[in-house]
C-alpha positions in Angstrom: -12.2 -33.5 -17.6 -9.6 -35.4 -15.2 -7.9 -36.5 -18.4 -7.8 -33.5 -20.1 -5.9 -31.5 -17.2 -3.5 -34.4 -16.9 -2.8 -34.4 -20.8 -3.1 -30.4 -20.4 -0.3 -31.0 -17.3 1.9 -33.2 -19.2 2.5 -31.3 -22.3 4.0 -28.1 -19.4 0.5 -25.9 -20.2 -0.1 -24.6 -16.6 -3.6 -24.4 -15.0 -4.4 -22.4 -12.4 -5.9 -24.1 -9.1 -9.5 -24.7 -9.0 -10.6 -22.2 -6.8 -8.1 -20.2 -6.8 -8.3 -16.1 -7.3 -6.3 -14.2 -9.4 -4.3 -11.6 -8.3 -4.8 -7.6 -9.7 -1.4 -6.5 -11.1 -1.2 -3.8 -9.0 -1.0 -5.9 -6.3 1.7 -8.0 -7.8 4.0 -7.1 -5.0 6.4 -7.9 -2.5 8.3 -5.9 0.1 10.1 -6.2 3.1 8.4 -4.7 6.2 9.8 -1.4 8.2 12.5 -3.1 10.2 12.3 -6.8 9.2 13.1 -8.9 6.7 9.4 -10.0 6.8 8.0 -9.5 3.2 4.5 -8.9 2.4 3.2 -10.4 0.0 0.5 -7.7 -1.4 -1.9 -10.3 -3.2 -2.0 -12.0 0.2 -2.1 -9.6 2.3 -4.7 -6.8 0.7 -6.9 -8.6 -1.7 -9.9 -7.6 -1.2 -9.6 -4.6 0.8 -9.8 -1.3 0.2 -5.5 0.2 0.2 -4.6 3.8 1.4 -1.0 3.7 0.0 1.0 6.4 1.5 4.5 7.9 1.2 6.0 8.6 4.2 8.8 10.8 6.3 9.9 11.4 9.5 11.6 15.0 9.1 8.1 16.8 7.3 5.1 19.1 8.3 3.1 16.2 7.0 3.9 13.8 9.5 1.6 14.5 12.3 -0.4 12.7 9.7 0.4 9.3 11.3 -1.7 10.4 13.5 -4.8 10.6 11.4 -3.9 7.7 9.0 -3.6 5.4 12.4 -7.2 6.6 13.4 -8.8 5.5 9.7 -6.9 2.4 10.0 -8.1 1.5 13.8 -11.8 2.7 12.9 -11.9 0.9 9.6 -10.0 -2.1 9.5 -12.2 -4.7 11.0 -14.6 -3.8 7.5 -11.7 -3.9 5.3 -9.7 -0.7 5.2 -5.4 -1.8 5.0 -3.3 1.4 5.3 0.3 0.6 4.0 3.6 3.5 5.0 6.3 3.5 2.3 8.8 5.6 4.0 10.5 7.7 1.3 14.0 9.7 1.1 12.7 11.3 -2.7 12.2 14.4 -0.8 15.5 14.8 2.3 13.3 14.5 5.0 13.3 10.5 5.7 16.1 9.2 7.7 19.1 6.9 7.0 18.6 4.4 10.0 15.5 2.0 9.7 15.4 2.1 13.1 15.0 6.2 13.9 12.5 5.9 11.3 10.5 2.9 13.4 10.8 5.3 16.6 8.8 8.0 14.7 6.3 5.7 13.4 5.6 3.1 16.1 6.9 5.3 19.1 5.9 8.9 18.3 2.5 8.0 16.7 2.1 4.6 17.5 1.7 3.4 14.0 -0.1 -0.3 14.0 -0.5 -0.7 10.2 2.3 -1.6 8.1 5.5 0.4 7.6 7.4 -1.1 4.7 11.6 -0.5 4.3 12.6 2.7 2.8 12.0 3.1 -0.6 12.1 5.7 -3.8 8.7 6.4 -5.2 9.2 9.1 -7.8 11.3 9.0 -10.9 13.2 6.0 -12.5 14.4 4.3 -8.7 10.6 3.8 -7.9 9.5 0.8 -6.3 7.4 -0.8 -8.8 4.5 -0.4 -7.2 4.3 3.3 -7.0 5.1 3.2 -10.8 2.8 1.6 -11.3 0.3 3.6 -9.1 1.8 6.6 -11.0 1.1 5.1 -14.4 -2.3 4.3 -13.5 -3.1 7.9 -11.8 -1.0 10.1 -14.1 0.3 11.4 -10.6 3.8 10.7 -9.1 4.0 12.0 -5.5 5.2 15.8 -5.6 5.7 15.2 -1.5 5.4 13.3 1.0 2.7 12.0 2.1 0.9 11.5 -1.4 -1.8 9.2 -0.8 -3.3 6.4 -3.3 -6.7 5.0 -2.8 -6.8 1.4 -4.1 -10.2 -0.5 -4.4 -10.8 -4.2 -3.3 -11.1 -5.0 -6.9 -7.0 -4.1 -6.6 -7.8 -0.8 -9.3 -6.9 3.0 -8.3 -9.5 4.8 -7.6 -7.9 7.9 -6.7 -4.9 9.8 -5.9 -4.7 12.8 -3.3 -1.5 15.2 -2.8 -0.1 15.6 0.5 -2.0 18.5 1.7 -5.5 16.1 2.0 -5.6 14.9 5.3 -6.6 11.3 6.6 -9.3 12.6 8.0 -10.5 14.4 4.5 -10.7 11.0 3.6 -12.7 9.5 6.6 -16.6 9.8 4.7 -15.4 8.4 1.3 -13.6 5.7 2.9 -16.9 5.2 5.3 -18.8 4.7 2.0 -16.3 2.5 -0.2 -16.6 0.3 2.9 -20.5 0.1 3.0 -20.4 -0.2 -0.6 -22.3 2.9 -1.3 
C-alpha cells in the first residue's frame, strides 16, 4: 500500500490525507471578518454545525433582529448552532464605513457571532456563497435579513424571508440540534 501511494505521488495524482474530511461545497468559502482582515475559512470554521446564514443592515425594521439571532446563538452554540451576519448594501440600508456598521452590531446589540465585511448577496455581484445558497434554495434574498438554514452535513435545509424571526426558528433549531 506504502508503495502504491508513493508511485501514485510520483506520477502528480493527489491523494487526500488519511483521515482527513472532505469539505461540502457550500462551505467552500472564505471571507474576511466584519472589521478585520481575519478570513474564515468556512470548512474550518462550520463543519459540522448547524449555519443560520443571515443578510444583514444597520438602517432596517429588521434589525432589532440582532437581538434575537444573538439569543439562538448564545443558547445554542455550545451543541453546535454557528450564526454567521453578511452585512449587505443590495437593499440602501447598510452603511459605507465598516466601522458604523461594527457599532450597530457589536455595540447596539452586542453581536458575539461573526460579522463578515460588506458584501452583495443578490444578483450577478453576489458573494459566491449566497449564489450558491440561492441556487440551491431557488430563493435570493428579497430583503434583509433573509435567513439560510444550513445542516451539519454542509446541505440547505431551508430558507426563510425576512419577516421570520430568530425566535420563529428557536424549536426547529432546538430539534436539528438533538437530532430529532
Amino acid at each position: 500500500m506504502k508503495t502504491l501511494m508513493i508511485l501514485l505521488s510520483i506520477c502528480g495524482v493527489a491523494l487526500p490525507a488519511f483521515g482527513a474530511e472532505t469539505c461540502a461545497d457550500l462551505l467552500n468559502f472564505k471571507m474576511a471578518r466584519l472589521r478585520s482582515t481575519e478570513q474564515i475559512d468556512f470548512c474550518q470554521a462550520f463543519r459540522g454545525k448547524l449555519v443560520l446564514a443571515v443578510n444583514t443592515a444597520s438602517n432596517c425594521g429588521y434589525t432589532p433582529q440582532f437581538k434575537g439571532l444573538e439569543a439562538l446563538y448564545q443558547k445554542y452554540k455550545d451543541r453546535g448552532l454557528a450564526v454567521v451576519g453578511f452585512p449587505s448594501n443590495d437593499f440602501n440600508q447598510e452603511f459605507d464605513e465598516a466601522e458604523k456598521t461594527a457599532k450597530v452590531c457589536y455595540i447596539n446589540y452586542g453581536v458575539t457571532f461573526p460579522m463578515l465585511e460588506k458584501s452583495a448577496v443578490t444578483g450577478a455581484n453576489a458573494n459566491p456563497f449566497f449564489r450558491k445558497l440561492a441556487e440551491a434554495s431557488g430563493q435570493a434574498p428579497q430583503w434583509n435579513f433573509h435567513k439560510y438554514l444550513i445542516g451539519r452535513n454542509g446541505e440547505l435545509i431551508s430558507a426563510f424571508p425576512s419577516n421570520t424571526t430568530p425566535e420563529q426558528l428557536d424549536a426547529k433549531i432546538g430539534e436539528l440540534l438533538s437530532g430529532r
